[in-house]
N, C-alpha and C positions, 0 to 999 in steps of 0.2 A: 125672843131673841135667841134663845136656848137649841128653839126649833129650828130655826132659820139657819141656826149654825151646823145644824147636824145635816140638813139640808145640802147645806152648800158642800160639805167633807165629803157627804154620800157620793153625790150628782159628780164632782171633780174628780173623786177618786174613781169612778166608773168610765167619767172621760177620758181619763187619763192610762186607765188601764186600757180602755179600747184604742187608743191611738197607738200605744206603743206595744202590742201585740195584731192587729187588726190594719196599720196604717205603715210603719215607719222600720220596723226592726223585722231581720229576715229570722226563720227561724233554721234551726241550725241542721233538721233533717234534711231538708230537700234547698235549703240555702234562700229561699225565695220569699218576698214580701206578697200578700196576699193578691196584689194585684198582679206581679208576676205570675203566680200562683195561677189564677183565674184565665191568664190567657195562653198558658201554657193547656189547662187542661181544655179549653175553647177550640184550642188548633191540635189539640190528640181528636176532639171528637170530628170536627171538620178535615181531618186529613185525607185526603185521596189520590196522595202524591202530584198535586198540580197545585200551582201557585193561586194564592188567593188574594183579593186587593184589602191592604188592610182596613181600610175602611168597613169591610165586612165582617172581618174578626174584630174591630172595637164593638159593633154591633152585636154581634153574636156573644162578646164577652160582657155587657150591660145587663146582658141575663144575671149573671153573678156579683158583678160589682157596682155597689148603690153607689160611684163617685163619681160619672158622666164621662163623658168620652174622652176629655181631654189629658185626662190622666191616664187612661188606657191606654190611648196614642204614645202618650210619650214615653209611657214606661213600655210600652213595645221596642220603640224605638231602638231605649236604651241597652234591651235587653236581646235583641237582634246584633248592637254594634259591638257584643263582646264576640261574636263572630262563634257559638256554643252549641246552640238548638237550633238556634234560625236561619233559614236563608234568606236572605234578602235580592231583592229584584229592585232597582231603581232607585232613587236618588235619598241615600239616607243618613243626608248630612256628612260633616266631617270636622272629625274630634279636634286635627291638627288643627284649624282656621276658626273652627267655633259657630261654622256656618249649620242650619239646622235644616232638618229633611223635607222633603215635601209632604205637599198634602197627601193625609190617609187615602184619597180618592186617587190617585199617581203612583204610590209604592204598593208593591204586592210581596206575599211572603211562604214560606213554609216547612214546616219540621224538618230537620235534616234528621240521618238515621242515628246519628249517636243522641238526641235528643231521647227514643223512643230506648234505646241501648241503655240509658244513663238513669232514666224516670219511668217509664213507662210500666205498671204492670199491674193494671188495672185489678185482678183476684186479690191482691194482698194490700190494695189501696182502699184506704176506711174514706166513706163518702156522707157527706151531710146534707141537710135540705138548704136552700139557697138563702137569701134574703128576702125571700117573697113565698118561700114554700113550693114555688112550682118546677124546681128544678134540684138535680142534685149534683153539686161540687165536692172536691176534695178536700179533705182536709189539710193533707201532707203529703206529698210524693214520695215513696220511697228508695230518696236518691240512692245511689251504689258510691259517688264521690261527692266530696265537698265542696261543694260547686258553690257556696259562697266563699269560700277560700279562691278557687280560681276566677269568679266573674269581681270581686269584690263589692264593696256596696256603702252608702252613705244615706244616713237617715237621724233625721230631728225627733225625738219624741216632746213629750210632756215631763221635766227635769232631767230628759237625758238623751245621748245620743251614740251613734255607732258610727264608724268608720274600720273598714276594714280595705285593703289596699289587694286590687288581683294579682297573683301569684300565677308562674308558668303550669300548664295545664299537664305538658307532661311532668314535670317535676314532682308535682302535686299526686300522682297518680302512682309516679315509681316512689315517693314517701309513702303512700298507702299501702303499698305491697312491703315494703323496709319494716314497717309496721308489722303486718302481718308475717313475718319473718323474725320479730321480734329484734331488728335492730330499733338503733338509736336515730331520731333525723333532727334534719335542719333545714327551717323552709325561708324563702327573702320573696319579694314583691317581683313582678317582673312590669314592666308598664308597656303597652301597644306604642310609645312615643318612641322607644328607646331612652337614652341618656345613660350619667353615669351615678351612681346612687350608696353612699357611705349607709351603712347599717348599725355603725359601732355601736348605737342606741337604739336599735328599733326593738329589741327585749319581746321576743316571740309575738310582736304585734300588740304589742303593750306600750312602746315607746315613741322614739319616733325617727325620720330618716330624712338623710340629705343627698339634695338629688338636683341634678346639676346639668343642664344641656351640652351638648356635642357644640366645642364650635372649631370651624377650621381656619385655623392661624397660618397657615402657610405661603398667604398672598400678604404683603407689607403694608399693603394701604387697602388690603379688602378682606372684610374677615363675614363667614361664613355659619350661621347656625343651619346645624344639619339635625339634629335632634332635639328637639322639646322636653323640661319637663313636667313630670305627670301633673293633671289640671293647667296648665300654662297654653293657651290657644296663640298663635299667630299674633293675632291682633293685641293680644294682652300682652305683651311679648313686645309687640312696637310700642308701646304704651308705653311701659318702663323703660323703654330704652330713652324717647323722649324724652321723658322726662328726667333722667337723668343728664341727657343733653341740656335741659334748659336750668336744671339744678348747677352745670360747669361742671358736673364729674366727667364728662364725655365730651370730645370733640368730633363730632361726626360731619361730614360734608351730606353726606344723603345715606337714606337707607331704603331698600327695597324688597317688598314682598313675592318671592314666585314659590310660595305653599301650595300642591298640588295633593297629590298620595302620598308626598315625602317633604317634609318642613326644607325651607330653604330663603333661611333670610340674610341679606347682603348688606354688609353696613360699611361705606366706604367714608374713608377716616380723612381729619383735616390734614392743613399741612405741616411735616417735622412730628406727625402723630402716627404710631405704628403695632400693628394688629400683636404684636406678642406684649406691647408692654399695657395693652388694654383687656386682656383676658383673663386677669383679676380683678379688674374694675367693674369689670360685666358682671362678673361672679358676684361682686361683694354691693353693688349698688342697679342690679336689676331684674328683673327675673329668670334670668340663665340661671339662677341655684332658687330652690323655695325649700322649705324645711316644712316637712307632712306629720303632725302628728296621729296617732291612729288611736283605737280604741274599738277591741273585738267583742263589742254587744250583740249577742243574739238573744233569741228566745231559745229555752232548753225546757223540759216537762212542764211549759205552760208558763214561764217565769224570763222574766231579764235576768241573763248573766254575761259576763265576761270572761268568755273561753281565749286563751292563749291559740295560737296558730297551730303548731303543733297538738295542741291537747283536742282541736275541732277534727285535725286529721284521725289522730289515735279514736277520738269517738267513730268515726265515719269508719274506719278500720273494722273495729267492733259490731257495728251497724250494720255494714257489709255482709259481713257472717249470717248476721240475723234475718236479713233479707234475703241471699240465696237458699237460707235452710227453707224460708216459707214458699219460696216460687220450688224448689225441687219437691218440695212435700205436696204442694199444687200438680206437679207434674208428674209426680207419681202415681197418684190419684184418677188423673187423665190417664196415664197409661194402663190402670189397673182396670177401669172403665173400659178403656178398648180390648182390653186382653178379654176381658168376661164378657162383652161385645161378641166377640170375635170365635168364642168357646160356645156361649152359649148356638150360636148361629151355627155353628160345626156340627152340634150333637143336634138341634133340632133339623137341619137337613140329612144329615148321616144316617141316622138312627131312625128317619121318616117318624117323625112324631107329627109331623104336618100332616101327613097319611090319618092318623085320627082324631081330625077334626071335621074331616070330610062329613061324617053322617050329623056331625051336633048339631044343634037346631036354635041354641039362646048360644047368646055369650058367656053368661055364667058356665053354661058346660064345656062351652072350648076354653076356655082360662080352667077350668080343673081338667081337663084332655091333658092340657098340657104339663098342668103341677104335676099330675101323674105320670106320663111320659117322661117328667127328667128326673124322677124322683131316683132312678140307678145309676146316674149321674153327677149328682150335685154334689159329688164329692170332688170334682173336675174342678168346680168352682168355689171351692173353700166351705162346699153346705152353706153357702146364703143363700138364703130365701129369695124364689123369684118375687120379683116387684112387679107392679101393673105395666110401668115404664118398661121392665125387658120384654115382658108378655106384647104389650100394643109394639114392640122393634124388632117380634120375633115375625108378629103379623101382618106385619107394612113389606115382608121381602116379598116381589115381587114373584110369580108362577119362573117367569122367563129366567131369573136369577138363580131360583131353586134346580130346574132345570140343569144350567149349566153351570152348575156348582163345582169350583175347583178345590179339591180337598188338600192336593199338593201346597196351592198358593195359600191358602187357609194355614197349614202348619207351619208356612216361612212364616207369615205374617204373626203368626203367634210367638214363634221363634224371636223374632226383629222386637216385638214385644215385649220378652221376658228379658233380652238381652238389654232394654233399654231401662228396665227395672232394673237389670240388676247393676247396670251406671250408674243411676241415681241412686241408689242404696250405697254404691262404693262414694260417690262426691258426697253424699251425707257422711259420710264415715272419715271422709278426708276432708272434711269443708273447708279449712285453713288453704289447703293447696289449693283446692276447685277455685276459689276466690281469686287467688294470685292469678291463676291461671283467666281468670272471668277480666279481670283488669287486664291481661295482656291482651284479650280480643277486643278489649275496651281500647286500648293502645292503638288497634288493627285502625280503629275508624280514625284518625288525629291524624291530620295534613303536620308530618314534622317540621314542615318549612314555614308552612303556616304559623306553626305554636311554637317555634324556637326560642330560645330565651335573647329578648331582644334590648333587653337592659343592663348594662355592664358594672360590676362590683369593686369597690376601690375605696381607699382612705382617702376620704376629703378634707382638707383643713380651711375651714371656713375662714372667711376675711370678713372685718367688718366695715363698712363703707369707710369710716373714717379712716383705718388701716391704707388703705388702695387712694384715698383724696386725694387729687393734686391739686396743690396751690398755685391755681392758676390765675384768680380775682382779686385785682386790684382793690384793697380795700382804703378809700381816700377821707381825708378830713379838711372840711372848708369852714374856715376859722369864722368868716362871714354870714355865714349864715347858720353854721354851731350843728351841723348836720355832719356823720359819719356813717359809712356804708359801703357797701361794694355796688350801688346803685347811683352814687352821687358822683356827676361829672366830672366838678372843680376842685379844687384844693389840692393838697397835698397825696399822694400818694404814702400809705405808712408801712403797708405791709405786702405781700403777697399771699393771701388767704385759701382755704375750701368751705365749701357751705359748713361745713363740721366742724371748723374750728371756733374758739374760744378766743376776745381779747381781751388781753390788761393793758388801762389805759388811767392815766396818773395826771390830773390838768393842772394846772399852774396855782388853782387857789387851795392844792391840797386835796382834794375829791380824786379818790380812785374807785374803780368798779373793774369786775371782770361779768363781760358781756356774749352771747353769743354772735355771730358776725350775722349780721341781718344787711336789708339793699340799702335803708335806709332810718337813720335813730339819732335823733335832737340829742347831743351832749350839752352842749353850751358853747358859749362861743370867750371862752377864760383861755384857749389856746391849750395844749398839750405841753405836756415835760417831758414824759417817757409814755411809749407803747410795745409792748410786744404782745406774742399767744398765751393766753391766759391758760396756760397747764403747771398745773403747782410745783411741778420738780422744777420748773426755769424762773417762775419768780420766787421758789425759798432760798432758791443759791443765791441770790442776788443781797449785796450791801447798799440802799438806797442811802446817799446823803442831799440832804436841800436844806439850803439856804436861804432864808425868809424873813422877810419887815412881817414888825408886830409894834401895835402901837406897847408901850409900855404904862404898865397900870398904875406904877405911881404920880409921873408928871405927865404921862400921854405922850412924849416924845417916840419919834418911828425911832424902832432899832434892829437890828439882823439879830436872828438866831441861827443856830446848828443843829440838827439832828439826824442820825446816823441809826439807822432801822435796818430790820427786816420783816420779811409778812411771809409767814412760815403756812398760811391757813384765809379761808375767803369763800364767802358767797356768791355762785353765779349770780349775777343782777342786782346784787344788796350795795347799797352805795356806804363807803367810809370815806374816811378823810387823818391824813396824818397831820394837821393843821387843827388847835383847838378853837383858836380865832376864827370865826367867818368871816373877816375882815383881811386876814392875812393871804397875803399873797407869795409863792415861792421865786427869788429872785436867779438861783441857782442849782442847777441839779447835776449829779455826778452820781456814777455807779463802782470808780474805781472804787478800791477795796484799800487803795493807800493814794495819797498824793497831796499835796501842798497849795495853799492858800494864802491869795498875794492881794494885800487890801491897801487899795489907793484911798487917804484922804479926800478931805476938799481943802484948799487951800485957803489963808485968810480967816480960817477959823481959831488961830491960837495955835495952833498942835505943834507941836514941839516936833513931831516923828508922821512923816506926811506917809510913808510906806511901813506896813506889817507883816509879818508871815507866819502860818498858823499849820497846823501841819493835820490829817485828818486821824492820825494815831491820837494824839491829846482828848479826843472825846473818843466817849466810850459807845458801842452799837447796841442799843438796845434790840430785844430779842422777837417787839411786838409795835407795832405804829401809834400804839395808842399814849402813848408816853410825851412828855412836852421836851421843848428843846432846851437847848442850853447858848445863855449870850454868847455871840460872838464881838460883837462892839458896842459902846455907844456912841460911837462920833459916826458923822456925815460920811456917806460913801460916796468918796469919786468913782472908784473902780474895783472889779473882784474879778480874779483871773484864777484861774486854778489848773497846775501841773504835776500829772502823775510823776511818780517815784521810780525811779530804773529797775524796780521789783515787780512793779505792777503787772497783773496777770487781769484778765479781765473779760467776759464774755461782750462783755457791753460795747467791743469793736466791731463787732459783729451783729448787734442788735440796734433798731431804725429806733432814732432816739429824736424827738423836736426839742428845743427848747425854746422859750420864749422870755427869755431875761431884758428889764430896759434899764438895769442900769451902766448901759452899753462897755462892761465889760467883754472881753473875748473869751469862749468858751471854747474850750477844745477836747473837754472830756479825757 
C-alpha cells in the first residue's frame, strides 16, 4: 500500500508538472505556450516569404509536437487572430459571431516581419532535441516584448490556472521604454471587441474588471449593440438576451443579428417600452456587462508564478537589455570576422604572398609559405594566429579576383568595418538608449490604426438584476385549486411582481411563509388574509392584528380571540403560523396601527347589550408572532366590523390585501 502510494505522488506529481509547464501555461520569456512555441519556430524555418496552406505547417509542426494536429490547428488559428506574427489568408473564423475557420486544407499563412523583429535570432536561441530525437526545437524565443502581456492567454493546468487579458500593443511597448527610462507605468486591457471597461479592481492584473458593450440608445423603440464584450460572441449575446425576455425582465417585439466585421445587433422593443429606460436592464440582467476575473500565471526560471502586469513588463524591460547586449556581442564578432577577412586578403594580395606558393609542391609547404609570408604582418591583425579556415579563404580567391584586385575598395570596406565596430562598441556602452531606440524601429512595423486602443475606460456602477426588475407579472391566487404563481391563469390577481422578487403571504388559518415568486406553487386552498413583497423592512413596519375562533379548552365552546404582532425576522420558504391551534381559523384581519371594534351579538341569546366596542389600543402588540392571543368575547357573534381612528396612518392602503372572513361582517380595513 505504502508503495502504491509513493507511486501514485510520484507519477501525478510528474503529470502534473508536465502539464502545467509543457501544455497549459505560457512562459513569460517569449510569452508562448509550447505549442505556440513549436509553430512559430516551424514557420521561421519554412519561411520564404509566400504563403503556406496551413495545413502544411500543422504537418511540418508534428515534427515537434507529440499532441496531433488538431491542436496545432487550433492554436494556429488562435494565434494568427491576435493579428501579431501572422498573416492570414482566408477564412479564419470570426471572434464577434463565434463562427470558426475553415479547414487547415483552405487557409494559408505567413510570418509577417515584426514576427522575425520581435522573436527571431536564431545565434542567441538555445535549442533542444525534439520529442523523437531527430530534430531540434527551441527552447524559448528570445522575445524583445511581452507578447503575453499583448496577445493574452487562458490556460487550465493541473490545480491551477492563468488568465491574463490582451493589453494595446502600442501601449505596452511605449511602457517598455517608460521602463527603461526609469519611469513609473500603468497598463489596462484593451479587447479587439471594443466596449467600455471599469478597472477600479483589476489590481495590475491580479483582480478583476467590468466590461460593458456599446449600445446605441438613440432610436426610442430600437436599440443598437454596436460593441461586444470581451468573450461574449453574437450568438451568446442573443442567448441572454432571450432569455431575459422569457424570464419578463425585457419586452422585446424581435431582435436581429447583422454581425459582420463589426457587431451589430438590433433589438426592437414592445409597445409603451423604450430604448433609454432598457439600457440598465440589459446591463444588469444580460450579457452587455460580464465581469472577467484575471490571474497572471506564467512560468518564470522553470516554475509557476504569478507576475503582476506591470512587473512582466519591467522583467521584459530588463530582458531586453540582455538580449541586445548578446545579438550586438554576436555582431561584433561578425564584423570582426569580416574585418580580419578583408585584412587578411589585402596583405596576401598586396604584398604577393600568393607569388610564393607558386614553386611549393605539398600543402603542408604552402600552409607554412604562407605562415611565413604574414609573419611581418600579423600585427595588422591583433597577432592571431592564422587558422586552417583563413589559410583554405585565402586559397579559394580566385586568379581572376587577385588580378583585379581593388585596394581602394579593400580600404573603404575595412573602413565601413571598423566604423561599424566602433557602433556597436558605442550601443554596448549606451545599451539603455540603443534599446529605447530598438523599440522605436519596433514601433516603425505596428499599423497605428490597426493597434489603436479600441476599448474605452470609465467608472461603471453595476446594477444588479433585481435593481433594474420590472414588475410587470401578474402574480395570481386561485382559491380553488390552492395554486399561486405568476403562471396560473384564474383567480385573483394579488400583486404585480419580477422574477426577483420575494412574497409574504398570511392565509386565513394562521400559516405564513415568505416565498420566492415562482409560475406555479400549491399553497392551499384556506384563502389568503394579507400578501404583499416579502422584503423585511415592509413586513417589520407593519402591526398585524387578527381576529380568530378557538375552540376553548375548558368547555370547548368556539370563542374570538385578539392578537396584535409584529414579525420583525423570517425564513425564506420556512412555514410558521401565528395561530397555536390548527384548528383555528382567522375571522378578521386588519393592519391599521389604531382603530375600533364593533361586535354585533346574536339575538335571543339572553344578552342584555346586543352591541360592543373594543377599541385596538386595549391590547397590547406583541413584538414576535409566536405569542397566544388574548379573549375578545365569549358570547355568539352576529357581526364584527372594524373602524379606523381619525389618526390612523397606515401603509396598508396601499398594500393588495384579501380577506376571507364568513362571519359576514364588513370589513373595510
Amino acid at each position: 500500500m505504502a508503495h502504491a502510494d509513493i507511486l501514485y505522488k510520484n507519477n501525478f506529481l510528474e503529470y502534473a508538472s508536465y502539464v502545467i509547464r509543457e501544455r497549459a501555461i505560457p512562459d513569460i520569456e517569449d510569452g508562448l505556450k509550447p505549442v505556440q512555441r513549436r509553430i512559430m519556430h516551424t514557420l521561421f524555418e519554412m519561411d520564404d516569404g509566400k504563403f503556406t496552406k496551413v495545413a502544411n505547417v500543422v504537418g511540418a509542426t508534428m515534427k515537434y509536437h507529440p499532441h496531433g494536429d488538431s491542436s496545432i490547428y487550433e492554436a494556429l488559428v488562435n494565434l494568427a487572430n491576435c493579428d501579431l506574427f501572422i498573416e492570414k489568408q482566408g477564412n479564419y473564423g470570426n471572434f464577434l459571431t463565434g463562427d470558426g475557420a475553415a479547414a487547415a486544407r483552405y487557409i494559408e499563412c505567413r510570418l509577417l516581419p515584426f514576427a522575425k523583429k520581435v522573436l527571431y535570432s536564431p545565434e542567441i536561441t538555445e535549442y533542444t532535441d525534439s520529442y523523437d530525437g531527430r530534430n531540434k526545437e527551441t527552447v524559448v524565443f528570445p522575445a524583445k516584448i511581452p507578447v503575453v502581456v499583448v496577445q493574452g492567454t487562458q490556460g487550465i493546468a493541473v490545480g491551477m490556472s492563468t488568465m491574463i487579458l490582451p493589453h494595446n500593443l502600442i501601449e505596452t511597448i511605449k511602457a517598455e521604454q517608460d521602463v527603461l527610462r526609469g519611469k513609473d507605468i500603468v497598463l489596462y486591457p484593451d479587447f479587439p471587441g471594443g466596449g467600455t471597461m471599469d478597472v477600479s479592481e483589476y489590481q495590475d492584473g491580479c483582480g478583476k474588471v467590468v466590461v460593458r458593450a456599446k449600445l446605441n440608445a438613440e432610436d426610442p423603440k430600437k436599440l443598437i449593440i454596436e460593441e461586444l464584450p470581451y468573450g461574449v460572441t453574437s450568438e451568446k449575446m442573443i442567448e441572454s438576451i432571450e432569455k431575459a425576455n422569457r424570464n419578463g425582465q425585457l419586452k422585446i417585439a424581435s431582435i436581429n443579428d447583422f454581425t459582420s466585421d463589426k457587431a451589430q445587433i438590433e433589438i426592437c422593443w414592445q409597445r409603451n417600452t423604450y430604448s433609454k429606460d432598457m439600457v440598465d436592464v440589459l446591463y444588469a440582467t444580460t450579457d452587455c456587462e460580464v465581469r472577467i476575473s484575471v490571474n497572471p500565471l506564467v512560468i518564470k526560471d522553470g516554475l509557476p508564478h504569478v507576475v503582476p502586469i506591470t512587473e512582466q513588463v519591467r522583467y521584459h524591460a530588463k530582458h531586453l537589455v540582455e538580449v541586445l547586449t548578446k545579438e550586438l556581442e554576436v555582431d561584433r564578432r561578425h564584423q570582426e570576422d569580416k574585418l580580419r577577412a578583408r585584412t587578411l586578403e589585402r596583405i596576401f594580395i598586396e604584398e604577393r604572398i600568393y607569388k610564393k606558393i607558386e614553386t611549393k609542391t605539398t600543402e603542408e609547404a604552402v600552409k607554412a609559405a604562407i605562415v611565413t609570408g604574414f609573419k611581418p604582418f600579423m600585427h595588422e591583425v591583433a597577432d592571431i594566429p592564422l587558422t586552417d579556415e583563413d589559410i583554405d579563404r585565402l586559397l579559394k580567391i580566385p586568379i581572376r579576383r587577385i588580378s583585379m584586385f581593388d585596394i581602394e575598395k579593400n580600404r573603404r570596406d575595412i573602413q565601413e568595418l571598423n566604423a561599424k565596430i566602433a557602433q556597436i562598441d558605442y550601443n554596448l556602452t549606451h545599451i539603455v538608449n540603443y534599446a529605447i531606440g530598438y523599440l522605436d524601429s519596433v514601433l516603425e512595423l505596428v499599423d497605428a490604426d490597426v493597434h489603436r486602443r479600441k476599448t474605452t475606460i470609465a467608472d461603471i456602477e453595476s446594477l444588479s438584476a433585481k435593481q433594474v426588475a420590472v414588475r410587470n407579472m401578474d402574480l395570481r391566487y386561485d382559491k380553488e385549486t390552492g395554486y399561486m404563481g405568476t403562471n396560473v391563469k384564474t383567480g385573483d390577481v394579488l400583486l404585480k411582481v419580477s422574477p426577483f422578487d420575494k412574497v409574504f403571504y398570511l392565509k386565513n388559518n394562521g400559516e405564513y411563509r415568505v416565498t420566492n415568486v415562482s409560475e406555479k406553487e400549491f399553497i392551499g386552498t384556506d384563502g389568503l388574509a394579507y400578501v404583499n413583497y416579502g422584503e423585511k423592512e415592509i413586513i417589520a413596519k407593519e402591526i398585524f392584528t387578527v381576529i380568530y375562533a378557538e375552540k376553548s379548552k375548558l368547555d370547548g365552546k368556539k370563542m374570538l380571540f385578539i392578537k396584535r404582532f409584529q414579525i420583525p425576522s423570517f425564513t425564506t420558504g420556512k412555514l410558521y403560523s401565528v395561530l397555536k391551534d390548527p384548528k383555528a381559523k382567522i375571522k378578521k384581519f386588519s393592519l391599521y396601527p389604531s382603530a375600533v371594534i364593533f361586535l354585533t351579538y346574536k339575538s335571543g341569546r339572553g344578552y342584555k347589550q346586543l352591541e360592543e366596542k373594543m377599541r385596538f389600543a386595549d391590547f397590547r402588540v406583541q413584538k414576535t408572532a409566536t405569542g397566544g392571543g388574548v379573549r375578545l368575547t365569549a358570547k355568539e357573534i352576529e357581526k364584527i366590523a372594524i373602524r379606523p381612528t381619525k389618526d390612523t396612518s397606515s401603509s396598508a392602503d396601499s398594500e393588495p390585501t384579501l380577506f376571507d372572513g364568513d362571519d359576514g361582517g364588513d370589513d373595510d380595513r
